[in-house]
Residue frames relative to the residue before (quaternion, step in Angstrom):
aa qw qx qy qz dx dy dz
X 1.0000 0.0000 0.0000 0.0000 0.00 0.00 0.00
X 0.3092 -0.6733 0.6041 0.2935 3.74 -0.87 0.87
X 0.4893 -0.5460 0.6647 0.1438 3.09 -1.71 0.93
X 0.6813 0.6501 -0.2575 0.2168 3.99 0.43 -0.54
X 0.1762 -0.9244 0.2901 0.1738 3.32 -0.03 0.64
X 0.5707 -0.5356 0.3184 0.5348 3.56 -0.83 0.59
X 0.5632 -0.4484 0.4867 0.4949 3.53 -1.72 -0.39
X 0.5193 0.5912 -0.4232 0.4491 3.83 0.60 0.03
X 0.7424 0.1967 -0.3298 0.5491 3.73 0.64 -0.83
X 0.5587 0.5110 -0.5498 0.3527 3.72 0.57 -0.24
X 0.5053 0.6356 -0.3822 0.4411 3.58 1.02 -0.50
X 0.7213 0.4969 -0.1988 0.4396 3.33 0.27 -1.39
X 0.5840 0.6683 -0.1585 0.4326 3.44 1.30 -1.16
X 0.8957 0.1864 -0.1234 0.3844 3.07 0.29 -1.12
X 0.2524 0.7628 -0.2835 0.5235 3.30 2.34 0.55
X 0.8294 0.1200 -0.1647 0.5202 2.88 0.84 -0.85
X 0.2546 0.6375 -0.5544 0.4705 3.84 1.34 0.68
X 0.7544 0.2836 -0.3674 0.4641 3.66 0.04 -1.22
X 0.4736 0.5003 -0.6181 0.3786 4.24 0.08 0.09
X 0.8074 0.4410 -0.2452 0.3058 3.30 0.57 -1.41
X 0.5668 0.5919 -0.3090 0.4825 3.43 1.78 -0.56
X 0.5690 0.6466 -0.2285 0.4538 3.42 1.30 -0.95
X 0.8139 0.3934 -0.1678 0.3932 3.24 0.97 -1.09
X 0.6317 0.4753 -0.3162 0.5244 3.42 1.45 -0.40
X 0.5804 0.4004 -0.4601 0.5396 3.77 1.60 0.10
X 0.6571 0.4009 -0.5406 0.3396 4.01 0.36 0.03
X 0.5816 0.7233 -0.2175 0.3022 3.40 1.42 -0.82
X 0.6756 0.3829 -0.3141 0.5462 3.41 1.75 -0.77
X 0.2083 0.5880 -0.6137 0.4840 3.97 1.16 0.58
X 0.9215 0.2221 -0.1996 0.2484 3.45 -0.36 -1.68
X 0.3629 0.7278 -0.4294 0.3928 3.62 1.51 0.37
X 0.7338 0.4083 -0.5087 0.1899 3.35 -0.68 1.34
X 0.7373 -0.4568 0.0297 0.4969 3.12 -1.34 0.48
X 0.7636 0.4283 -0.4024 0.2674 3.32 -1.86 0.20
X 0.4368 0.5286 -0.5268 0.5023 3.93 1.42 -0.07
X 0.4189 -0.5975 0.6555 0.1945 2.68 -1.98 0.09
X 0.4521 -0.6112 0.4619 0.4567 3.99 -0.58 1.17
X 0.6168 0.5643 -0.4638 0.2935 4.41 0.67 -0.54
X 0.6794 0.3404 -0.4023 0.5106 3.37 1.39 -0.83
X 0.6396 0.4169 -0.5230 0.3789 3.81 0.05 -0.02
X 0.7143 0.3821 -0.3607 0.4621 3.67 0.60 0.52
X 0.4583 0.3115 -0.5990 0.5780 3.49 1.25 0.65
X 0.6707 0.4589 -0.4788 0.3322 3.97 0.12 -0.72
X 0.5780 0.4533 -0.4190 0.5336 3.95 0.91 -0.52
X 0.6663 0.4717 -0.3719 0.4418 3.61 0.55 -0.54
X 0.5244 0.5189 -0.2798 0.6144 3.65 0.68 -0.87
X 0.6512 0.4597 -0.3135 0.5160 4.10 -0.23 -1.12
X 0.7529 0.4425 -0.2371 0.4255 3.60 0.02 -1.27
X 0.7963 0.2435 -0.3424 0.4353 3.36 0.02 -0.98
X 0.3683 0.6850 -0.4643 0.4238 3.91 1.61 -0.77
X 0.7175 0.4208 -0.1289 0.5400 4.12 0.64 -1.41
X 0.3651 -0.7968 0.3830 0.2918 3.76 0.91 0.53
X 0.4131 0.6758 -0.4862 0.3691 3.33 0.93 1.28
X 0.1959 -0.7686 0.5342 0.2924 3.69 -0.91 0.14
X 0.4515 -0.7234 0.3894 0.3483 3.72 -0.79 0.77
X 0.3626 -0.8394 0.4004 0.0604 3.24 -0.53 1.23
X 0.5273 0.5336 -0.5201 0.4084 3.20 1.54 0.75
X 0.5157 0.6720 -0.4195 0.3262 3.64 1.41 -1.10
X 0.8984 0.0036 -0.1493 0.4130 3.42 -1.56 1.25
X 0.2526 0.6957 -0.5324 0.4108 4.14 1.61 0.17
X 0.8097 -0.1773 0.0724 0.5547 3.76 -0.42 0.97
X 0.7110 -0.5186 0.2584 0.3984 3.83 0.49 0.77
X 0.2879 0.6981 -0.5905 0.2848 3.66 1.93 0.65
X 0.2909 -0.8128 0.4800 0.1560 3.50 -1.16 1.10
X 0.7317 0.4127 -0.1684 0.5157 3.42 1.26 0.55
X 0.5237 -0.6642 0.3870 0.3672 3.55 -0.99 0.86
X 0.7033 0.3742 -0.2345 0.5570 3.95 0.25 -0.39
X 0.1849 -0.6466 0.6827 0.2858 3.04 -1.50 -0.14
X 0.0070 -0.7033 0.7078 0.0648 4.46 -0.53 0.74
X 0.0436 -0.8447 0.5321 -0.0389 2.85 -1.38 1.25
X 0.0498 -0.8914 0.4500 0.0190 3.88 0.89 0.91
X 0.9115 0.2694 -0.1535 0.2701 2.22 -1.61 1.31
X 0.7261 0.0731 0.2673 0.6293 3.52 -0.82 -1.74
X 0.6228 0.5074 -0.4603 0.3779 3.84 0.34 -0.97
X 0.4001 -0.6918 0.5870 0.1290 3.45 -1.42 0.51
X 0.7421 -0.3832 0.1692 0.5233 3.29 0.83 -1.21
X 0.6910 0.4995 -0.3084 0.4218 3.87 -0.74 0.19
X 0.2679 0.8870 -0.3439 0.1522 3.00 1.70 -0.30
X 0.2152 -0.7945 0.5266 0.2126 4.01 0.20 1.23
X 0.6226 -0.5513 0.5098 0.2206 3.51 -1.43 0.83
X 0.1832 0.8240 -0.5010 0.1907 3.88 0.02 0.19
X 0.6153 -0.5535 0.3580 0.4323 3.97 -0.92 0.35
X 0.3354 0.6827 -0.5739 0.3035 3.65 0.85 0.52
X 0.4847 -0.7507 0.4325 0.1204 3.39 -1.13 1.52
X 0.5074 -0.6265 0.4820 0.3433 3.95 -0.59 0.38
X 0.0442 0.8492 -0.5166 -0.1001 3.88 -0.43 -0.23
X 0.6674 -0.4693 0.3864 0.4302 3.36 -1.22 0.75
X 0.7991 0.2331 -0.1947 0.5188 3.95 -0.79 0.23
X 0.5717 0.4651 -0.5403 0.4062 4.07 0.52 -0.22
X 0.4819 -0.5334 0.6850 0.1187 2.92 -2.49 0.42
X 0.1102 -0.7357 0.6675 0.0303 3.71 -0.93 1.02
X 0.0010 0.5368 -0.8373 -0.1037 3.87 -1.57 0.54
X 0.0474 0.6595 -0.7485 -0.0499 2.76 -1.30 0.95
X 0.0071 0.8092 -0.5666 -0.1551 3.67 -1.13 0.94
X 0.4459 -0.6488 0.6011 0.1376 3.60 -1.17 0.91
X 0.2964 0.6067 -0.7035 -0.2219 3.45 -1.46 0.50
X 0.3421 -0.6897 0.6140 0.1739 3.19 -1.59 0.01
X 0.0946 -0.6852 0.7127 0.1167 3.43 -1.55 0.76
X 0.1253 -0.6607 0.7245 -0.1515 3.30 -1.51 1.37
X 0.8965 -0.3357 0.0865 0.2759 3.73 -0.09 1.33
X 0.5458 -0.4925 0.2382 0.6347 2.91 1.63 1.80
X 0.7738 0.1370 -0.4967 0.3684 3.87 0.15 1.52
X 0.3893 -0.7901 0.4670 0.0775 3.38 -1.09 0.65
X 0.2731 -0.7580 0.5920 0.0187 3.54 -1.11 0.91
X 0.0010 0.8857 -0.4641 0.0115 3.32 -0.81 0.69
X 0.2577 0.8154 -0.4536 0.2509 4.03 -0.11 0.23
X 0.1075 -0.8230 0.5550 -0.0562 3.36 -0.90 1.15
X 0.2770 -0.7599 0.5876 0.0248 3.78 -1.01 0.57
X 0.0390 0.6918 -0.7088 -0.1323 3.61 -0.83 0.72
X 0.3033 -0.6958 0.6489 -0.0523 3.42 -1.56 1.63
X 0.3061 -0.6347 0.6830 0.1923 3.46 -1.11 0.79
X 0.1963 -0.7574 0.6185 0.0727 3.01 -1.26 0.82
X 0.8426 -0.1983 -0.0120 0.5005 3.21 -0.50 1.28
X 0.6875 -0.6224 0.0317 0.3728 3.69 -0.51 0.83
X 0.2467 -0.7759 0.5803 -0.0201 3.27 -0.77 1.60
X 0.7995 -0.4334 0.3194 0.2662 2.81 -1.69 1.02
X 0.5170 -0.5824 0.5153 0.3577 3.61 -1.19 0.13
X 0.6118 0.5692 -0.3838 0.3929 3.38 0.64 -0.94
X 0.6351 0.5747 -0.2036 0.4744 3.64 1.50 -1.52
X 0.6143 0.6512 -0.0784 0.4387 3.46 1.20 -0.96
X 0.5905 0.5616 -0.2331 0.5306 3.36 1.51 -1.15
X 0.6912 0.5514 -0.1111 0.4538 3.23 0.88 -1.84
X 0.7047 0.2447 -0.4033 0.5300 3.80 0.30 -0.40
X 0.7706 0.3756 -0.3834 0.3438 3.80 0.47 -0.62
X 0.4202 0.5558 -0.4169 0.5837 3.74 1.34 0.87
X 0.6617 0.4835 -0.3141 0.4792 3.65 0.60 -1.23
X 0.6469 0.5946 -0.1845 0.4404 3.34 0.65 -1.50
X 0.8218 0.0897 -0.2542 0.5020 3.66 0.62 -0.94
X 0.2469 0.7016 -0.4854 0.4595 3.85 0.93 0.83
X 0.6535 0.4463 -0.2508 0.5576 3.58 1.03 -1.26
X 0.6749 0.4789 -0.3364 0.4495 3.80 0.40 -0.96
X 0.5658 0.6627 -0.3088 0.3812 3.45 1.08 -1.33
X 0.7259 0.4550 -0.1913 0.4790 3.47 1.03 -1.70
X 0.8281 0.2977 -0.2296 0.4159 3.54 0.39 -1.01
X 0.5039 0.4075 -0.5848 0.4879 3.40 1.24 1.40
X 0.5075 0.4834 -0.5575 0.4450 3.71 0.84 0.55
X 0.4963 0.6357 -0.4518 0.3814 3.71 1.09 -0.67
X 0.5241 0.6220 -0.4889 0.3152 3.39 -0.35 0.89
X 0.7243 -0.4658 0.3473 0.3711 3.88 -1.31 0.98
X 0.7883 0.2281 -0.2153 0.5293 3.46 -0.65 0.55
X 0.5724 0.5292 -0.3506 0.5191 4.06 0.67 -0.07
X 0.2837 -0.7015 0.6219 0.2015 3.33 -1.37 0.59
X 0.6319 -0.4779 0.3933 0.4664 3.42 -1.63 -0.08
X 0.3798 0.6932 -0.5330 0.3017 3.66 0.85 -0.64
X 0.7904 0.4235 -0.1834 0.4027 3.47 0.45 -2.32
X 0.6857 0.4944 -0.3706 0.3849 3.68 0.86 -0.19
X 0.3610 0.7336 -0.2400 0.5234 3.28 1.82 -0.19
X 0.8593 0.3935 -0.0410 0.3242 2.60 -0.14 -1.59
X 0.6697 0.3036 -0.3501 0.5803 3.80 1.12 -0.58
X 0.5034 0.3316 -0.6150 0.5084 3.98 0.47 0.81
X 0.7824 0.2703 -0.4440 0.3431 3.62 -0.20 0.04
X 0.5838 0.5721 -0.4315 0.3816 3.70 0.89 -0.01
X 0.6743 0.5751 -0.2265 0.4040 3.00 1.22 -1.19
X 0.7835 0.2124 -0.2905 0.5067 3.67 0.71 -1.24
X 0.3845 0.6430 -0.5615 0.3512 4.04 1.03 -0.03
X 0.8058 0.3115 -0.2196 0.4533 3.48 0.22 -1.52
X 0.6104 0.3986 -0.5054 0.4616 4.10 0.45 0.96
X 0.6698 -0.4863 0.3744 0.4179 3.46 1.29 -0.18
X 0.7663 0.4306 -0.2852 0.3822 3.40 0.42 0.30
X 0.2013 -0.8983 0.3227 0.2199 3.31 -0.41 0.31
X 0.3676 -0.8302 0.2553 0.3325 4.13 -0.68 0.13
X 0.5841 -0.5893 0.3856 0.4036 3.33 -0.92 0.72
X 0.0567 -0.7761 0.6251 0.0616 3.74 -1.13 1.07
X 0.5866 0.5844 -0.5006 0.2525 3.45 0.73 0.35
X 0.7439 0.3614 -0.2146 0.5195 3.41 1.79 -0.26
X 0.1845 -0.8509 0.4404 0.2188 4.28 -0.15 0.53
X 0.5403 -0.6561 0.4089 0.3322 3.19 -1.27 -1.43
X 0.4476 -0.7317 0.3948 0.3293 3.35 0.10 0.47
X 0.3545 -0.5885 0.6851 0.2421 2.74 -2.31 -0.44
X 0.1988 -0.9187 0.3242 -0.1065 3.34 0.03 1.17
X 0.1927 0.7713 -0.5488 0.2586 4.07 -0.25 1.18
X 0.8688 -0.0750 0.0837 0.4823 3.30 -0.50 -1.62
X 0.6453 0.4103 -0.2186 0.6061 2.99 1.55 0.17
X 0.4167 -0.7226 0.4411 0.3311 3.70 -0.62 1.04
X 0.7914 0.0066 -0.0438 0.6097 3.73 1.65 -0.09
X 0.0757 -0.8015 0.5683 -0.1699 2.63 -0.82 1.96
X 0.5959 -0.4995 0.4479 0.4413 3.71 -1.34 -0.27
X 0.6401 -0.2144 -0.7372 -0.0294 1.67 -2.09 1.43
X 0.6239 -0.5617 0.5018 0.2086 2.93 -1.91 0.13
X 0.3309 -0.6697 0.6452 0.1603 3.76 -0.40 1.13
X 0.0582 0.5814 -0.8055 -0.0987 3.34 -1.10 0.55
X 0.5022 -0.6983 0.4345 0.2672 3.59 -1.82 0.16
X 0.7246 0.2442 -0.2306 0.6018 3.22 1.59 0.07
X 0.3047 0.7474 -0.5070 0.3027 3.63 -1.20 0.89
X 0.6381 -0.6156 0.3419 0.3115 3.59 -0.95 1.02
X 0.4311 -0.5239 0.6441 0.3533 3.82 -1.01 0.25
X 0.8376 0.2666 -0.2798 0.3861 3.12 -1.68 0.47
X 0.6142 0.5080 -0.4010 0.4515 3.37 1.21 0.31
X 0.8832 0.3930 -0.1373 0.2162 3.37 -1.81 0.03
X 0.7804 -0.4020 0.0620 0.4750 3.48 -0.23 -0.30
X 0.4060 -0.7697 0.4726 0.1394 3.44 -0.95 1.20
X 0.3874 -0.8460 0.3367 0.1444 3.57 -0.20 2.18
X 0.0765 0.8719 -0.4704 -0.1126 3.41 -0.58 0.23
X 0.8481 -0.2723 0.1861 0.4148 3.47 -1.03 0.60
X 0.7216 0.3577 -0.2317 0.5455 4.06 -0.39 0.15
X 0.7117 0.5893 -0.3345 0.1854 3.49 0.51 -1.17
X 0.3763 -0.8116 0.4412 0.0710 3.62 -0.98 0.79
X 0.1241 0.9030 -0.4102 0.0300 3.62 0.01 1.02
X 0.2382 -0.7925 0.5190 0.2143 3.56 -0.45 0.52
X 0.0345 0.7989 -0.5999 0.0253 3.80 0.67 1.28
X 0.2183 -0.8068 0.5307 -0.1405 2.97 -1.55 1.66
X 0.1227 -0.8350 0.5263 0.1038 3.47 0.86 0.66
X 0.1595 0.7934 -0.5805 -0.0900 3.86 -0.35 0.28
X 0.0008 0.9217 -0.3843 -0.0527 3.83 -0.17 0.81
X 0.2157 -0.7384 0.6065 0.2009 4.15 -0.50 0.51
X 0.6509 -0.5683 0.5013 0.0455 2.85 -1.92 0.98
X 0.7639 0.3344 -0.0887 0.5448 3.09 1.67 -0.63
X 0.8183 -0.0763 0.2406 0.5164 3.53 0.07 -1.78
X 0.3014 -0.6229 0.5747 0.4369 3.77 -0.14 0.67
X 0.6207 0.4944 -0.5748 0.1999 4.02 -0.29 -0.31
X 0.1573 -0.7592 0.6308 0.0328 3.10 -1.44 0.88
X 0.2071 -0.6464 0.7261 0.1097 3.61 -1.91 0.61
X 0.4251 -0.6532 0.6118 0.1354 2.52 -1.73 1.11
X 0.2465 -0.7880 0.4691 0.3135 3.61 -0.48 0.46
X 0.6888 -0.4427 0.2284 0.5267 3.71 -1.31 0.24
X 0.6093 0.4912 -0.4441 0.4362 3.91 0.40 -0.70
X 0.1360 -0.9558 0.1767 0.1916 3.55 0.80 0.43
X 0.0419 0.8045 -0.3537 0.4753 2.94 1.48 2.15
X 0.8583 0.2550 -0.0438 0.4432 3.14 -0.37 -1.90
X 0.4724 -0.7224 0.5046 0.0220 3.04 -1.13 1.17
X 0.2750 0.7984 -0.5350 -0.0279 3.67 0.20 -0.19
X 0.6563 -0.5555 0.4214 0.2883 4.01 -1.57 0.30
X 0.4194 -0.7489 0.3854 0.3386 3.66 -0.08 0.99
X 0.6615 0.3373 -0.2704 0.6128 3.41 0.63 -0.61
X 0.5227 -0.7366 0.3857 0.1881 4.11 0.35 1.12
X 0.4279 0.6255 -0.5707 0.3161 3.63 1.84 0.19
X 0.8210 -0.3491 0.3004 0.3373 3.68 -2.06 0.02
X 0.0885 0.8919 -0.4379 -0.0704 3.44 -1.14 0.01
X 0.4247 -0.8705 0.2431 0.0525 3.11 -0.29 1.31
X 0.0989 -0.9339 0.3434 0.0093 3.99 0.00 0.28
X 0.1898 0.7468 -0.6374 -0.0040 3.89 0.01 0.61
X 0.1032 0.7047 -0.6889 -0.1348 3.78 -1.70 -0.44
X 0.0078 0.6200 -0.7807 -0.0779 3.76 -1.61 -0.12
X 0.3555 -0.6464 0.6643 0.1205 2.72 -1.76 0.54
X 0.1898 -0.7557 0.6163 -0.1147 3.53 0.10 2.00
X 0.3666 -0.6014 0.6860 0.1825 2.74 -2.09 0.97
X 0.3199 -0.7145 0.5487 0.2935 3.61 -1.06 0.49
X 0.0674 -0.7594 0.6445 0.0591 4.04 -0.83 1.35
X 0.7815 -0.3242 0.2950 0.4439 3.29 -1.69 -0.18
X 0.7054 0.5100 -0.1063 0.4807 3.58 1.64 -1.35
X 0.7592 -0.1308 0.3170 0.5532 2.96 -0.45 -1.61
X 0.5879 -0.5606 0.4836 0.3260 3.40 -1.14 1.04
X 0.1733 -0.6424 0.7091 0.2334 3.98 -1.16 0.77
X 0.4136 -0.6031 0.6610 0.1680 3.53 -1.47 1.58
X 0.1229 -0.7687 0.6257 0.0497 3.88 -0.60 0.88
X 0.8244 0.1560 -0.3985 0.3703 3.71 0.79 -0.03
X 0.2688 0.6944 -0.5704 0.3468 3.28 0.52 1.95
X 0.5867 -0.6772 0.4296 0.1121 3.60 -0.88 0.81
């Protein structure tokens, strides 16, 4: 089965990329200390549906909230809840969006007010890990090589990536095949072609790639309780360079 989409759903697609891009740029306005991660997920909720999109994370396997905020230690899935922001913490928030039976998806970790260097090091590594990957994203490359430059890249600064959680392929479904893992050999695996949609997600820890799930069985956090960091887009694969559709 081809994985590629017509120019009609890439259309639709990347329609609804720019809600989700849109929303993670009104959202870093409301990033700082002293919110709560519940009111930035009624305002992403409110934003979204305000942008005639529905949030495509609300009630998606019984997730009870539009956004996922993840601080700190959290890795991903991170429920919204009356936890306070603070001077020096890290936030990922990720956003998806549905826009006429298709879905967008893309996440940001933000420093909230002034954060440590060590914290600082980590998102601008995570952050260019993602760019790294979605210049392997290109017609004639496999998934291996798109792999593979998130784990070369954030291995050799010291850090390592999370492999218990990946990335997707992404259209009419908010998750689809193939899976993105962040670490893995070039020259391996599936061979990309033109049309395809991926939502590559680099997610990286300061410490140990191991992760726990907590009891609310969502939130992700680093076993060893050190930071973690998170970017994604939802990229079109071209002949060239990948086009980033949830960018603004």
């Amino acid at each position: 089965m081809s994985l590629k989409k017509t120019k009609s759903e890439l259309a639709k697609i990347k329609k609804t990329s720019i809600i989700v891009a849109k929303t993670l740029k009104f959202l870093k306005t409301k990033i700082k200390p002293g919110i709560t991660t519940h009111e930035l997920d009624v305002q992403a909720e409110q934003f979204i549906r305000k942008s005639g999109g529905i949030p495509a994370f609300k009630g998606y396997r019984g997730y009870p909230a539009s956004i996922c905020a993840s601080l700190n230690e959290e890795v991903v899935h991170g429920i919204p809840s009356g936890r306070v922001l603070r001077d020096g913490d890290i936030i990922s928030v990720d956003v998806g969006v549905e826009l006429g039976g298709f879905f967008g998806d893309a996440a940001i970790t933000y420093p909230v007010g002034k954060i440590s260097q060590e914290a600082k090091k980590l998102l601008d590594v995570t952050r260019e890990a993602l760019y790294k990957a979605i210049n392997m994203a290109k017609k004639g490359n496999r998934l291996g090589d798109v792999s593979h430059a998130v784990q070369s890249y954030v291995e050799k600064e010291g850090f390592s990536v999370v492999r218990d959680f990946v990335g997707h392929g992404i259209g009419a479904s908010l998750h689809e095949e193939p899976q993105i893992p962040n670490f893995g050999e070039p020259g391996q695996g599936l061979i990309l072609e033109a049309g395809m949609v991926l939502a590559i997600e680099p997610m990286v820890n300061a410490g140990t790639s191991k992760v726990v799930v907590l009891d609310d069985d969502w939130t992700a956090i680093t076993r060893d309780r050190k930071l973690s960091a998170h970017f994604e887009h939802t990229v079109c694969v071209t002949y060239s360079k990948a086009e980033i559709f949830t960018r603004v």
